[in-house]
N, C-alpha and C positions, 0 to 999 in steps of 0.2 A: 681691674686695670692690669694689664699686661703687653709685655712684649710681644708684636704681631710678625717681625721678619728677622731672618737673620740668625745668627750663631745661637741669642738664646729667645728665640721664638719658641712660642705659649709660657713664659717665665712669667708668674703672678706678681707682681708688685705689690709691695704695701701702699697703703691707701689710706687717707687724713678720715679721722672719724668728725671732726671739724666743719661742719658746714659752709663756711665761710673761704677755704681753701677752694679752689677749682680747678681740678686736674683736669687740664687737654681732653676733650673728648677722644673715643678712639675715629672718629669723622674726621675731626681736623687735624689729627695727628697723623691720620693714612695720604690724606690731599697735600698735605706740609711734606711727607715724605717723595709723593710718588712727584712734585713741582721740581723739588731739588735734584732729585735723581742721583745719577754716576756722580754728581759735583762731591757727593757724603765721601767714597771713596776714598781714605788716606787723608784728611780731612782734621783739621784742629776744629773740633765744635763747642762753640762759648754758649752754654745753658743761662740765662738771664734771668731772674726770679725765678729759679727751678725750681721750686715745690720739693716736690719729692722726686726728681729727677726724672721722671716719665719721659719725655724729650731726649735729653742726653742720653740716657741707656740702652734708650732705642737708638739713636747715632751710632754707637758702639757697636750694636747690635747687626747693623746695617754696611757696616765697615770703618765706621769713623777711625783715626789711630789712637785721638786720645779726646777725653770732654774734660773742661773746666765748667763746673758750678756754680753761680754766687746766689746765696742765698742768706739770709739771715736773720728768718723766723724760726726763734728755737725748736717750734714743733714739727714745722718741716725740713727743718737739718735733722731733726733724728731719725723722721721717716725716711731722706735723704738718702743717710747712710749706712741705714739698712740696707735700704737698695742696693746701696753700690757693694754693699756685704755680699747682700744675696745672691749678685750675681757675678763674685769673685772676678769684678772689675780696678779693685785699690789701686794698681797699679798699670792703669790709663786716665785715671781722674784726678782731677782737683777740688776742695772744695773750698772756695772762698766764704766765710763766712761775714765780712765787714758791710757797711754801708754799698748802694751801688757804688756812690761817684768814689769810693776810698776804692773799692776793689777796681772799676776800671781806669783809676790810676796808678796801684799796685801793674798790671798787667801794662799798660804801656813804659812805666818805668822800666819794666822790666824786659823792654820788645816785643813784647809777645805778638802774634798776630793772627788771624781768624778767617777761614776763607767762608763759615756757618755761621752764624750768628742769630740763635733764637730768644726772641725779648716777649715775655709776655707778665707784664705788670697786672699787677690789680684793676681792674674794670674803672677803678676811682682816682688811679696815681695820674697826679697833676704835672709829670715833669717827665714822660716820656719824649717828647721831643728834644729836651734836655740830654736825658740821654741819647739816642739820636746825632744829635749834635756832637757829643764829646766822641761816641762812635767813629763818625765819620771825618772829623776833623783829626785824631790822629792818625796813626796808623794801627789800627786794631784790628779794621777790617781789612783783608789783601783787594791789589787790585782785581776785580771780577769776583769779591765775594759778593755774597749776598748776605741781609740782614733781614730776617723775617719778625713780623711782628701781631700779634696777635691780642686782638680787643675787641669790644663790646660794637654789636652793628649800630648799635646807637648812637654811636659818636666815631669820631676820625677825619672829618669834613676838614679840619685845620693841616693832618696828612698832606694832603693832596694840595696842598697851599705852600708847601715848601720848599726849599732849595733841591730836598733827596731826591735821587734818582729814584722815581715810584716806576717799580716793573711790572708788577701785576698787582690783582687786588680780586681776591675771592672771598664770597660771603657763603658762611653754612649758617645755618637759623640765625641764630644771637651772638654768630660770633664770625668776626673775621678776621681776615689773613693780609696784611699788606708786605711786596716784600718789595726789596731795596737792595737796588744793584749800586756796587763802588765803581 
């Protein structure tokens, strides 16, 4: 696992010894990158179940200004923050560690707002649209962000059945990409 562009392009990442963990392939991580494009550019990017931050450090990488994190599977907040060690980023990140719905109300309490937004839950979480929902109803997302979201081609049929602005939708093997214009 590694950074592919950008300031710290071929930087190795740590990586979950964990089998259950699933870091972003580098397939859907290069198709996620090259979809977004110049939008990364100066860019607040909100990393959503980052793992070990693969996602966000490449936003960085890429030009983002700054990534917030939430995570809060102990074992991958310390792969996490290694990362964010290792690639002498501390001081463009955040890393939330609370529940989702506590951290994405931490962040609108707090104003914040996102014009990137990468959510990629467990293959098996029941409330991604949920979140979704709290996304998009406050102000989290800027107007003309996008919310990209990444899950199992085996399901997401209910996606496409709701209120979001569904933009695209690309599938790599087992895994797809749906993303979401505000």
């Amino acid at each position: 696992m590694r950074i592919r562009a950008g300031f710290l392009k071929g930087r190795v990442l740590k990586k979950p010894r964990d089998k259950n963990i699933r870091p972003t392939s580098d397939k859907v991580k290069a198709a996620f990158f090259n979809i977004i494009g110049a939008r990364l550019l100066d860019a607040c990017f909100l990393d959503l179940f980052s793992g070990t931050g693969n996602i966000g450090l490449e936003a960085l990488s890429r030009g983002a200004q700054c990534a917030v994190f939430v995570e809060n599977s102990r074992h991958s907040l310390k792969i996490l923050q290694g990362n964010i060690k290792l690639t002498a980023t501390e001081d463009r990140t955040q890393v939330l560690t609370a529940d989702i719905f506590k951290s994405l109300k931490y962040l609108h309490q707090g104003n914040r707002s996102f014009k990137l937004v990468y959510l990629d839950p467990p293959f098996n979480y029941r409330e991604t649209i949920k979140v979704l929902e709290f996304l998009f109803r406050g102000s989290l997302v800027k107007k003309g962000g996008i919310v990209a979201l990444e899950r199992s081609s085996r399901g997401g049929g209910e996606l496409e059945k709701t209120s979001f602005n569904l933009w695209k939708t690309k599938v790599y093997g087992s895994v797809s990409l749906f993303f979401f214009k505000n």
